[in-house]
Wavefront OBJ file of the C-alpha trace (Angstrom):
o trace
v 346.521 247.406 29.523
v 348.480 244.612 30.933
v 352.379 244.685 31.777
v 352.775 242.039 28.700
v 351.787 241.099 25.991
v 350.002 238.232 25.379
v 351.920 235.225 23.200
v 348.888 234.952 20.755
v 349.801 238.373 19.247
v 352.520 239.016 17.037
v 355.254 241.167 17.753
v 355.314 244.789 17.420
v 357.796 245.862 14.760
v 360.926 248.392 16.011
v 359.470 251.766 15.135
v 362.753 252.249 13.327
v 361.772 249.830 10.697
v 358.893 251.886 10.028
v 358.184 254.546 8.103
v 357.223 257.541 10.522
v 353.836 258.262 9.207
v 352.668 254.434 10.111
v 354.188 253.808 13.608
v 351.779 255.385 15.534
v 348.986 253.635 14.065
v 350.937 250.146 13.684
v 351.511 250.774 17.906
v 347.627 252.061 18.769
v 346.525 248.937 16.440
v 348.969 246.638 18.295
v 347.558 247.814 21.783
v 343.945 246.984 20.645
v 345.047 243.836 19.736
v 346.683 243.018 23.441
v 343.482 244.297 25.036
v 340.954 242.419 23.197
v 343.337 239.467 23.522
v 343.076 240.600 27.640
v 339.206 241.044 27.821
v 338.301 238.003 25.713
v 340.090 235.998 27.873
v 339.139 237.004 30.967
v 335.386 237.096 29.953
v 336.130 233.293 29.603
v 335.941 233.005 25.605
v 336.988 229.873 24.508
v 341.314 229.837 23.833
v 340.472 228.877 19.794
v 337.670 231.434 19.680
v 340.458 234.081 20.496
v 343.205 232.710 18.116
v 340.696 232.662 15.340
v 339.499 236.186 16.273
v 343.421 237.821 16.599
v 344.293 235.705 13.189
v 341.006 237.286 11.172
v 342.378 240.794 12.585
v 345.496 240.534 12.373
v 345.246 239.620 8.346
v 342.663 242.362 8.143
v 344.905 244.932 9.602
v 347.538 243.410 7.565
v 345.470 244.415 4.202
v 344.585 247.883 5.672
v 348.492 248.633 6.869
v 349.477 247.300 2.938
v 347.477 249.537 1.372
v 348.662 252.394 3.481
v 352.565 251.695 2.857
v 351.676 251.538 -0.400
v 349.880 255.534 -0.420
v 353.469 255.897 1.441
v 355.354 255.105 -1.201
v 353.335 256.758 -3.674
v 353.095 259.850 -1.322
v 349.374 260.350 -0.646
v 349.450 259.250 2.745
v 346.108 260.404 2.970
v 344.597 257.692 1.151
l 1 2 3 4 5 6 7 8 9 10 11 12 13 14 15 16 17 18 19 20 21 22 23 24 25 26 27 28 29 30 31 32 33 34 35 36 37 38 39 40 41 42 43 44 45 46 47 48 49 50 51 52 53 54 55 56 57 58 59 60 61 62 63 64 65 66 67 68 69 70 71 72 73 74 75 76 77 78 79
């Protein structure tokens, strides 16, 4: 894992802002994220070729951490 993060990847959120039951996953997702950022790079893959590939995850991830809020709120954190 590198020392920082790189600029292509959206900030992480202050685990205060989120609800306890998500900030460990929003962090371990956001980690993932910087790595494949890290390794893509390094294996040479074209600078668009990343953005396109951290904007398709990121709005992916964005769907998956809506819908788990969302069980949050409804309490079935489960879901």
């Amino acid at each position: 894992m590198p020392d920082t993060m790189p600029s292509i990847v959206p900030p992480l959120p202050d685990e205060a802002e989120l609800p306890p039951e998500l900030a460990a996953s929003v962090k371990r997702h956001h980690q993932h994220l910087a790595a494949l950022v890290t390794s893509l790079r390094a294996a040479g893959v074209d600078e668009d070729v990343v953005t396109a590939s951290v904007t398709q995850l990121v709005e992916s991830y964005g769907r998956e951490l809506t819908a788990a809020m969302q069980a949050v709120v409804r309490g079935t954190p489960d879901v």
